[in-house]
PDB file of N, CA, C and O in Angstrom, chain B, residues numbered from 101:
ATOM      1  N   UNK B 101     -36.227  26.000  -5.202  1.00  0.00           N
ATOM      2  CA  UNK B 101     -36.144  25.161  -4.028  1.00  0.00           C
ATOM      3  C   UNK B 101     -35.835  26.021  -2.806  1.00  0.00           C
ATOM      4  O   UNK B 101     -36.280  25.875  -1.668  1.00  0.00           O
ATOM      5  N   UNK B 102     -34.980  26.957  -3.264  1.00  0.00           N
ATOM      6  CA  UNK B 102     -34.843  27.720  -1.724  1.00  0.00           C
ATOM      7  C   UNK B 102     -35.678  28.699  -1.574  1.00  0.00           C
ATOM      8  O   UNK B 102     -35.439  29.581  -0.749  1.00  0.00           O
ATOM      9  N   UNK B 103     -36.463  28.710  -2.111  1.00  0.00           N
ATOM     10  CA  UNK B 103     -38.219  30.028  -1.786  1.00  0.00           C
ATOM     11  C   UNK B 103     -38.781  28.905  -1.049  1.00  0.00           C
ATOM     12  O   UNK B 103     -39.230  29.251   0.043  1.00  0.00           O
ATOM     13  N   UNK B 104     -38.897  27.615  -1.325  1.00  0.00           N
ATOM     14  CA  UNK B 104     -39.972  26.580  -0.390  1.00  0.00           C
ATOM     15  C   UNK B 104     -39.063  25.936   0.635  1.00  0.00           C
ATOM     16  O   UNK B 104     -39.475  25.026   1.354  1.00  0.00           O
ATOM     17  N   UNK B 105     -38.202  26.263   0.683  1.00  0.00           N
ATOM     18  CA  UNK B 105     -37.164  25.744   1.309  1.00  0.00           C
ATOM     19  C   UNK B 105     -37.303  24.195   1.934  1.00  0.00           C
ATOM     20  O   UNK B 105     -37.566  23.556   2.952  1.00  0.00           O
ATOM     21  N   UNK B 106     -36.860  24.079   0.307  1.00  0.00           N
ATOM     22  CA  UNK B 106     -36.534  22.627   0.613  1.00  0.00           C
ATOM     23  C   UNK B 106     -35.162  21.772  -0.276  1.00  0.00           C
ATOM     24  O   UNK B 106     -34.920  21.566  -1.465  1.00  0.00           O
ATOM     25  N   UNK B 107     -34.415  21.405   1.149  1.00  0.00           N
ATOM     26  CA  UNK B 107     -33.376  20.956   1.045  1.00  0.00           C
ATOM     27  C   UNK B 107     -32.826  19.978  -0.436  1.00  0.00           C
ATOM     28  O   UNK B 107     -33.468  19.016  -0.856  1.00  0.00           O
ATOM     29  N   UNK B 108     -31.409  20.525  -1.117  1.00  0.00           N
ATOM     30  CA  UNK B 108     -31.548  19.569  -1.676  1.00  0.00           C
ATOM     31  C   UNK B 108     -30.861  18.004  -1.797  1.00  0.00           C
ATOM     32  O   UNK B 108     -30.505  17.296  -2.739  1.00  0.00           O
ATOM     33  N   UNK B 109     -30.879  17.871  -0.300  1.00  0.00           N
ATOM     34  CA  UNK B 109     -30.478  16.749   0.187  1.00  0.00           C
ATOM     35  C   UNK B 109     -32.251  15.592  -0.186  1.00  0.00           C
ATOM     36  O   UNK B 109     -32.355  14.409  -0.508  1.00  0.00           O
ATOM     37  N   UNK B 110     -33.274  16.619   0.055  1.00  0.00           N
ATOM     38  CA  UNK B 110     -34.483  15.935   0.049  1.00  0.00           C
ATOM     39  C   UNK B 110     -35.161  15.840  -1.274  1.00  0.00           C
ATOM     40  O   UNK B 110     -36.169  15.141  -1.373  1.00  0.00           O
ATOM     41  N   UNK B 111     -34.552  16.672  -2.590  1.00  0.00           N
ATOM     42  CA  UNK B 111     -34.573  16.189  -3.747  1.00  0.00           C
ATOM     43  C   UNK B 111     -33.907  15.123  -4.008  1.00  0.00           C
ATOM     44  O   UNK B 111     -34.573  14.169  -4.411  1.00  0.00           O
ATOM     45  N   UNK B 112     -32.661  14.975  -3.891  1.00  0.00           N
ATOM     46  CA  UNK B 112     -32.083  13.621  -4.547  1.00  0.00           C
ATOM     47  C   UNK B 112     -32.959  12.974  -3.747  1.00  0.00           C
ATOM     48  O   UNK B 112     -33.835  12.449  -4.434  1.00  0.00           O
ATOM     49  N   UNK B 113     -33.139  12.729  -2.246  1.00  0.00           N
ATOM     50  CA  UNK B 113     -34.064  11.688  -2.090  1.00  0.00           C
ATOM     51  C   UNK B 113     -35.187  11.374  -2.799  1.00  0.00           C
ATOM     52  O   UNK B 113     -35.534  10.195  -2.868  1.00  0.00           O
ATOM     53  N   UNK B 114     -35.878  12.328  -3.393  1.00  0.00           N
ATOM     54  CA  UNK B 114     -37.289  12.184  -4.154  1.00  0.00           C
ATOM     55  C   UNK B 114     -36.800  11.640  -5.673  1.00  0.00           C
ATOM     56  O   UNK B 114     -37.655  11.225  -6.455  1.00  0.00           O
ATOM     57  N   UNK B 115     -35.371  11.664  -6.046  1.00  0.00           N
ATOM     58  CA  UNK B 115     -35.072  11.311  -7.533  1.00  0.00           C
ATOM     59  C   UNK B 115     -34.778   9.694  -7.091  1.00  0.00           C
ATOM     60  O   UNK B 115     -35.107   8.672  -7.693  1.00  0.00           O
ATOM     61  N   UNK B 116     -34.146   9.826  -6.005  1.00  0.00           N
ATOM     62  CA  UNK B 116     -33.395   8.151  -5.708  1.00  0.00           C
ATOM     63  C   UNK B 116     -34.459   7.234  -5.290  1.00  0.00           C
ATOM     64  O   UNK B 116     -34.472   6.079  -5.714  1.00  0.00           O
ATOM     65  N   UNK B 117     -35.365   7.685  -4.471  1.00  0.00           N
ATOM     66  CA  UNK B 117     -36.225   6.370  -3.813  1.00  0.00           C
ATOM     67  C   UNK B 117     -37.658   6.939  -4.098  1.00  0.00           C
ATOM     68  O   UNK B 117     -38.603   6.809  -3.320  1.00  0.00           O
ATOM     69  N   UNK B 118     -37.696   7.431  -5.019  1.00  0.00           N
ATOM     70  CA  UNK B 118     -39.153   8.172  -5.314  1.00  0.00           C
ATOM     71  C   UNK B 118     -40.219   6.822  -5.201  1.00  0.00           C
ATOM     72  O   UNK B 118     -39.996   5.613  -5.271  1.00  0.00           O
ATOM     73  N   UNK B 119     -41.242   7.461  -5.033  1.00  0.00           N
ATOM     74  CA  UNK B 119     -42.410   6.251  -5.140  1.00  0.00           C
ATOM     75  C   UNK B 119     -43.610   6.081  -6.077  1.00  0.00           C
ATOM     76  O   UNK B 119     -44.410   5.153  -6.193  1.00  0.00           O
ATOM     77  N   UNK B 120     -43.489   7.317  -6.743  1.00  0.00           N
ATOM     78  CA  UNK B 120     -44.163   7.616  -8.283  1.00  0.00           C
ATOM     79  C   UNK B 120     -43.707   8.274  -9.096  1.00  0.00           C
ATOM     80  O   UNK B 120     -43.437   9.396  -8.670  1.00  0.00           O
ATOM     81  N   UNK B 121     -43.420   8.078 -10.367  1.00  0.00           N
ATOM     82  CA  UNK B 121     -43.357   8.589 -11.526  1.00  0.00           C
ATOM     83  C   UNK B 121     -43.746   8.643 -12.635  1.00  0.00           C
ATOM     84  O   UNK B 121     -43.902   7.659 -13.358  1.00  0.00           O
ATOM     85  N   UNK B 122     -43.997   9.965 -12.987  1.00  0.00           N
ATOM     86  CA  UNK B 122     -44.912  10.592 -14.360  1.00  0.00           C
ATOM     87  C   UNK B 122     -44.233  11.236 -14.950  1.00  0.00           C
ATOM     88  O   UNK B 122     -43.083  11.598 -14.701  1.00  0.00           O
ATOM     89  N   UNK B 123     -45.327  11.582 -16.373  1.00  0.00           N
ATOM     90  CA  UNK B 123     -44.744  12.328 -17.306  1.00  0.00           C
ATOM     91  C   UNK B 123     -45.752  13.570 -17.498  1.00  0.00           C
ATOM     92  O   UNK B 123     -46.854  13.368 -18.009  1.00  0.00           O
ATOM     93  N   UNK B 124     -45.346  14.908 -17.066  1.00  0.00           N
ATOM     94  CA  UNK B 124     -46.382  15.733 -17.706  1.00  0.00           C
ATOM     95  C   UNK B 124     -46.565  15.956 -18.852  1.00  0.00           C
ATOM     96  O   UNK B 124     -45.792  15.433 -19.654  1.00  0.00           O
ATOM     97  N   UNK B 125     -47.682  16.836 -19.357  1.00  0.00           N
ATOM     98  CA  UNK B 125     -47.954  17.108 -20.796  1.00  0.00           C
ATOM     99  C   UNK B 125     -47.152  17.846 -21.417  1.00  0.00           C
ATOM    100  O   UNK B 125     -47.397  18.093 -22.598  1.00  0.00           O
ATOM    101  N   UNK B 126     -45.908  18.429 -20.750  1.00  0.00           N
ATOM    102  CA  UNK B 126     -44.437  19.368 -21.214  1.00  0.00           C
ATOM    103  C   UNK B 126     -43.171  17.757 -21.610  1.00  0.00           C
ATOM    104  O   UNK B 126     -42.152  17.812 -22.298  1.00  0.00           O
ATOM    105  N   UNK B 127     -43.409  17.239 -21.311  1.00  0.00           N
ATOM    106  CA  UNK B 127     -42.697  15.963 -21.099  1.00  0.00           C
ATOM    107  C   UNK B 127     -41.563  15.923 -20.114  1.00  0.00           C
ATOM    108  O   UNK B 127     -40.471  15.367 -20.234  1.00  0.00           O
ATOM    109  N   UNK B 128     -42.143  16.769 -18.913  1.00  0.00           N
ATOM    110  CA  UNK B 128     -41.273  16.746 -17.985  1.00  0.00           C
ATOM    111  C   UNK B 128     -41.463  15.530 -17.244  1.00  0.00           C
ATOM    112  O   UNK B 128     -42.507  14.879 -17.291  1.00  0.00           O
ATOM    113  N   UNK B 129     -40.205  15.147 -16.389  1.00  0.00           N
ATOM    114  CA  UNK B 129     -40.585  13.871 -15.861  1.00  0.00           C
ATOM    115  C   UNK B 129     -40.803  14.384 -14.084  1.00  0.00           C
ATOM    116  O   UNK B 129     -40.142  15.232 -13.485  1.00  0.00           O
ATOM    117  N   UNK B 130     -42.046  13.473 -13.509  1.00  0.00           N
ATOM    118  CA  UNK B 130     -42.294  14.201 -11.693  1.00  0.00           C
ATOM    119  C   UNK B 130     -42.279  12.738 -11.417  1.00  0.00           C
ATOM    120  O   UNK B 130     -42.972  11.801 -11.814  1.00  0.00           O
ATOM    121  N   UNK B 131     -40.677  12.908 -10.140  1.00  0.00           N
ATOM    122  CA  UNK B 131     -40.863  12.432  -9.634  1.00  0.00           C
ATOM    123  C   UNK B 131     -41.507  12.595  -8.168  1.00  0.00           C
ATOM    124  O   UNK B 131     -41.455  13.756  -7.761  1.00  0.00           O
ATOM    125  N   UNK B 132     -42.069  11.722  -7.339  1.00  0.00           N
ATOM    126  CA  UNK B 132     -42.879  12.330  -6.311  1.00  0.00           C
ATOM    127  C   UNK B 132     -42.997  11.098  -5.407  1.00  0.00           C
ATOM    128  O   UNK B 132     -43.194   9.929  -5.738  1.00  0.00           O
ATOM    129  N   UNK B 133     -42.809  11.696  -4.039  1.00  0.00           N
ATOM    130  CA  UNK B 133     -41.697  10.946  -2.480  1.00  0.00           C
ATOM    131  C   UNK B 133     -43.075  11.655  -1.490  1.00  0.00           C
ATOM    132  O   UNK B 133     -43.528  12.792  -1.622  1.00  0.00           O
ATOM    133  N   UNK B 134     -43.493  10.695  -0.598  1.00  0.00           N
ATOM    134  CA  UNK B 134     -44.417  11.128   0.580  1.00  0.00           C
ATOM    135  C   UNK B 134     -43.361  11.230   1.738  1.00  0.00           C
ATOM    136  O   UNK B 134     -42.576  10.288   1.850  1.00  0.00           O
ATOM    137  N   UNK B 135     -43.258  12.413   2.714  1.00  0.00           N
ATOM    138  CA  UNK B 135     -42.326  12.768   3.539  1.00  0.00           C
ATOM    139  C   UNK B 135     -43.022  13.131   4.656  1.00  0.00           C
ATOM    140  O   UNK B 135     -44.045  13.593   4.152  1.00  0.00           O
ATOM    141  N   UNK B 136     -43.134  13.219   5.727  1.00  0.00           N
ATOM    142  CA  UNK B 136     -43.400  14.053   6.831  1.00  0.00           C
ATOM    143  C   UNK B 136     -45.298  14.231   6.660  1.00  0.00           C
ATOM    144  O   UNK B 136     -45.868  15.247   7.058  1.00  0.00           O
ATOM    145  N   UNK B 137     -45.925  13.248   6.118  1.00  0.00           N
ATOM    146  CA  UNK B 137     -47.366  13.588   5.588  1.00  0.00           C
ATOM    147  C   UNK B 137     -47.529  14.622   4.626  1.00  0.00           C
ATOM    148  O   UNK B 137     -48.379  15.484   4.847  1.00  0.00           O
ATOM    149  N   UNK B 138     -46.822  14.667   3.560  1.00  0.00           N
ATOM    150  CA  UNK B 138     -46.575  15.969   2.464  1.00  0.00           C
ATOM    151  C   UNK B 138     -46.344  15.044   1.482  1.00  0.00           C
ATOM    152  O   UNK B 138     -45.932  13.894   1.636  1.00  0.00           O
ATOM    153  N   UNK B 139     -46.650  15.640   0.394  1.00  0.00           N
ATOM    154  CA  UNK B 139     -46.539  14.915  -0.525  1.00  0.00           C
ATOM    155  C   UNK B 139     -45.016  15.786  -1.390  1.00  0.00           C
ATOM    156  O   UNK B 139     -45.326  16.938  -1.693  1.00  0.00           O
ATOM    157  N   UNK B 140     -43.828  15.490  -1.714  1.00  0.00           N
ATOM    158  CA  UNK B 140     -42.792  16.537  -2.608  1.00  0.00           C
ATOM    159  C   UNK B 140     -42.942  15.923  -4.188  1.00  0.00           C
ATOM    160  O   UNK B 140     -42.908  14.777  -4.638  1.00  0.00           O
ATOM    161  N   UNK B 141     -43.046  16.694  -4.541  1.00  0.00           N
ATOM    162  CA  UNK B 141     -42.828  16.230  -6.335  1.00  0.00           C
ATOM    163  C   UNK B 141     -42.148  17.486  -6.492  1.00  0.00           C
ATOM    164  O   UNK B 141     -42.258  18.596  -5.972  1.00  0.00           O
ATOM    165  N   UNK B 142     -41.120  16.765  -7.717  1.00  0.00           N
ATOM    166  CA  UNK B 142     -39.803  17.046  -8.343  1.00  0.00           C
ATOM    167  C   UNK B 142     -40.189  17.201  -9.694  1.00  0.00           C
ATOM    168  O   UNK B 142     -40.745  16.238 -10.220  1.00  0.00           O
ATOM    169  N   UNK B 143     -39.997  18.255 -10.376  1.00  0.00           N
ATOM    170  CA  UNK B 143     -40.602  17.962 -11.825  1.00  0.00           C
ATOM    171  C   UNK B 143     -38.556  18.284 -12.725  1.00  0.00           C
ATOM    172  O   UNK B 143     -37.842  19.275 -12.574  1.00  0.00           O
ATOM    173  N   UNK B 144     -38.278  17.078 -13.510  1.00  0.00           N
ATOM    174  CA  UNK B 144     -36.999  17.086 -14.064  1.00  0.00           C
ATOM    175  C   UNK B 144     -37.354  16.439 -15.345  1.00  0.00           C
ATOM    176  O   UNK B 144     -38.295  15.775 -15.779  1.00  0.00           O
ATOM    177  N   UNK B 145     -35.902  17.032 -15.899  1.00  0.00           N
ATOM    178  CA  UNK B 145     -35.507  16.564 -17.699  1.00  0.00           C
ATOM    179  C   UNK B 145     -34.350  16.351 -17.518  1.00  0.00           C
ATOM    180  O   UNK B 145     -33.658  17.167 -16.910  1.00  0.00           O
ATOM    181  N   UNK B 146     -33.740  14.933 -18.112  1.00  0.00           N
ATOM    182  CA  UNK B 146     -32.872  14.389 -18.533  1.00  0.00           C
ATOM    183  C   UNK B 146     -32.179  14.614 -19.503  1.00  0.00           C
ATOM    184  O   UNK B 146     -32.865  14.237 -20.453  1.00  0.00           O
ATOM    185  N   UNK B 147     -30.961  15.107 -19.991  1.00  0.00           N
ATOM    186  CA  UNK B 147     -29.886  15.622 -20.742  1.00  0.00           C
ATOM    187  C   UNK B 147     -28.950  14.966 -20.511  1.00  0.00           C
ATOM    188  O   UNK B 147     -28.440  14.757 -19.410  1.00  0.00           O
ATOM    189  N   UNK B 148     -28.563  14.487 -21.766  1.00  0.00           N
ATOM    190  CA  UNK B 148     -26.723  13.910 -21.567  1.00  0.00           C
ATOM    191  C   UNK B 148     -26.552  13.246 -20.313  1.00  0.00           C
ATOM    192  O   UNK B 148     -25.577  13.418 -19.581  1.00  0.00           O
ATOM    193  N   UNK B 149     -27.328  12.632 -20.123  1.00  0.00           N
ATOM    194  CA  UNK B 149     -27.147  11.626 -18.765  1.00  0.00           C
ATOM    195  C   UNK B 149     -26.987  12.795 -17.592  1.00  0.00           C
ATOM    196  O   UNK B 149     -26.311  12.490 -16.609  1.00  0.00           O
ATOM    197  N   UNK B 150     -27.331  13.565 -17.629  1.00  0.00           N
ATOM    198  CA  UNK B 150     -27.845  15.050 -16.302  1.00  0.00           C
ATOM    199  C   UNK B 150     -28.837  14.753 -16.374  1.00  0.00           C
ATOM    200  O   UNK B 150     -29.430  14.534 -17.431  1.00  0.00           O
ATOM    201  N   UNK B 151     -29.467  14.628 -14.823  1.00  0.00           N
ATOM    202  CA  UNK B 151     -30.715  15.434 -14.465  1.00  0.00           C
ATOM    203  C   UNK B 151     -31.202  16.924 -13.713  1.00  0.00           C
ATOM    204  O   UNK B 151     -31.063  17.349 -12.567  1.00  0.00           O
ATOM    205  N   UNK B 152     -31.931  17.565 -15.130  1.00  0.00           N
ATOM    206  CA  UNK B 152     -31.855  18.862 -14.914  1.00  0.00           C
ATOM    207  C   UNK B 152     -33.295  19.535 -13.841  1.00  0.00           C
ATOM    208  O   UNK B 152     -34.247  19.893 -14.536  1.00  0.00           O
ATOM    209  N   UNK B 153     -33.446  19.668 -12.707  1.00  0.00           N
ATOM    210  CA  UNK B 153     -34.586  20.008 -11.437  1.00  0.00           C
ATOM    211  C   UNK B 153     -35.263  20.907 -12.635  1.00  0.00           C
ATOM    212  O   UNK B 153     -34.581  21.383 -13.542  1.00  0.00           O
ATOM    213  N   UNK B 154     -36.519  21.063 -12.545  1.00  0.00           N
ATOM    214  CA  UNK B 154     -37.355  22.200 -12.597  1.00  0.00           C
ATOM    215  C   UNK B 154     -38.035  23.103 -11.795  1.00  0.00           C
ATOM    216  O   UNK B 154     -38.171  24.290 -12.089  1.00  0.00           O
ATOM    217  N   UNK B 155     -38.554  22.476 -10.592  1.00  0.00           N
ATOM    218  CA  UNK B 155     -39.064  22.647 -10.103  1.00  0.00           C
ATOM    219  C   UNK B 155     -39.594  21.750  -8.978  1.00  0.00           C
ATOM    220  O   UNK B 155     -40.288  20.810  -9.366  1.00  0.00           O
ATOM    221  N   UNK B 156     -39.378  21.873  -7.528  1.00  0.00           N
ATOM    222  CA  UNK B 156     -39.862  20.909  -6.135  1.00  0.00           C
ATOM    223  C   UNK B 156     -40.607  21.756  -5.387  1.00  0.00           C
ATOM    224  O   UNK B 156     -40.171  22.826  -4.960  1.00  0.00           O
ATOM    225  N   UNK B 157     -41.693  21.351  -5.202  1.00  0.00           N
ATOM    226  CA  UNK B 157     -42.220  21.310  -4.114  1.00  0.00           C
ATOM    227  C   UNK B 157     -43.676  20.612  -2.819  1.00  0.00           C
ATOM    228  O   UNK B 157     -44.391  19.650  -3.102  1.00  0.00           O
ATOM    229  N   UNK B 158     -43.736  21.104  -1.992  1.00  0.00           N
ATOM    230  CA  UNK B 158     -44.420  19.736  -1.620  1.00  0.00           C
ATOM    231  C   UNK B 158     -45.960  20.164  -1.394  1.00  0.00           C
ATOM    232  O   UNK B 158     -46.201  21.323  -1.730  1.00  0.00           O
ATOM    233  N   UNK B 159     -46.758  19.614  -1.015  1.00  0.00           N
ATOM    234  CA  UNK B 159     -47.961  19.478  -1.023  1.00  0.00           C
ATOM    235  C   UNK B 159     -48.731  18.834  -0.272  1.00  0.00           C
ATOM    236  O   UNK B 159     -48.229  17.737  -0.029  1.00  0.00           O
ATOM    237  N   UNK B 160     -49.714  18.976   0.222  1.00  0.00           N
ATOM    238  CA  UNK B 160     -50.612  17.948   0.827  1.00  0.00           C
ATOM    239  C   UNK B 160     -51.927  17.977   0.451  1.00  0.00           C
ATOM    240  O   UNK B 160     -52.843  18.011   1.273  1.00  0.00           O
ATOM    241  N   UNK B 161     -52.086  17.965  -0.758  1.00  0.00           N
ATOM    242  CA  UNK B 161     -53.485  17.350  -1.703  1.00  0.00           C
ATOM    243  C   UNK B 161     -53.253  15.877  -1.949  1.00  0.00           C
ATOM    244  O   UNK B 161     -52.342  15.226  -2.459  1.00  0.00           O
ATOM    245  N   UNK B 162     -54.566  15.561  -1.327  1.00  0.00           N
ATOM    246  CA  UNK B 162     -54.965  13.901  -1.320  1.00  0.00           C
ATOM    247  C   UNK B 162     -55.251  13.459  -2.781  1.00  0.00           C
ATOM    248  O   UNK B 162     -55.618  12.299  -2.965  1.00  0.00           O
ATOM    249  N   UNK B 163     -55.074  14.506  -4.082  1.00  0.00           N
ATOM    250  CA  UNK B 163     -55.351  13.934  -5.260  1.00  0.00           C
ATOM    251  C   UNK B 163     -53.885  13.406  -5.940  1.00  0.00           C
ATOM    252  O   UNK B 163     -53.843  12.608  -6.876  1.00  0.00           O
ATOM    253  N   UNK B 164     -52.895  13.902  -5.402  1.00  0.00           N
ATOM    254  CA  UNK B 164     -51.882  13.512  -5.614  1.00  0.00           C
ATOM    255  C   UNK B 164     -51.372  11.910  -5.483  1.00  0.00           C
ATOM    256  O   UNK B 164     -50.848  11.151  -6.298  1.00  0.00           O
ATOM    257  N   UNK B 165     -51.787  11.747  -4.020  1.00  0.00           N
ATOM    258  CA  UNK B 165     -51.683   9.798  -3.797  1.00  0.00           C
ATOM    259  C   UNK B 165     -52.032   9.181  -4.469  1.00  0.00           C
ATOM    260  O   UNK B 165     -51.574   8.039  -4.500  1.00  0.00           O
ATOM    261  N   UNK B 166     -53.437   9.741  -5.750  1.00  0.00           N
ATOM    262  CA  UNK B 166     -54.134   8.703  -6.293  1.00  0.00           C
ATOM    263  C   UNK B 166     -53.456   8.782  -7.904  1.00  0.00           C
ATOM    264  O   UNK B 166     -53.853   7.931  -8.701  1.00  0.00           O
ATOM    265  N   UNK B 167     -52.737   9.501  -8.234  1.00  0.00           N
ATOM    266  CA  UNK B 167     -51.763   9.442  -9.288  1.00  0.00           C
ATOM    267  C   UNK B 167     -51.180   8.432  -9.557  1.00  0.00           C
ATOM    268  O   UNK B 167     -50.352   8.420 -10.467  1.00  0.00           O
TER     269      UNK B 167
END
């Protein structure tokens, strides 16, 4: 997150009010928040009631919306 620098005030936002969620083929779970015309996806795993980040960052591919 801090190579793309992005805040992680703006992850929990993407875990709390996300507006899509998937499962990749790792069985990670993405969640994914439209911000500023960008698309951020969050890719996380759940442990012991933790949620553990993998990986955020954002994007602006229009194939993403249609997810």
């Amino acid at each position: 997150m801090k190579q793309r620098a992005i805040a992680r005030d703006e992850v929990v936002q993407a875990l709390t009010k996300l507006e899509k969620r998937m499962t990749d083929s790792l069985g990670h779970t993405i969640a994914q928040l439209e911000t500023n015309n960008k698309i951020l996806r969050v890719f996380f795993v759940e442990r012991e009631g933790n949620i553990i980040v993998i990986t955020a960052y954002r994007t602006s591919q229009e194939k993403y919306k249609k997810v």
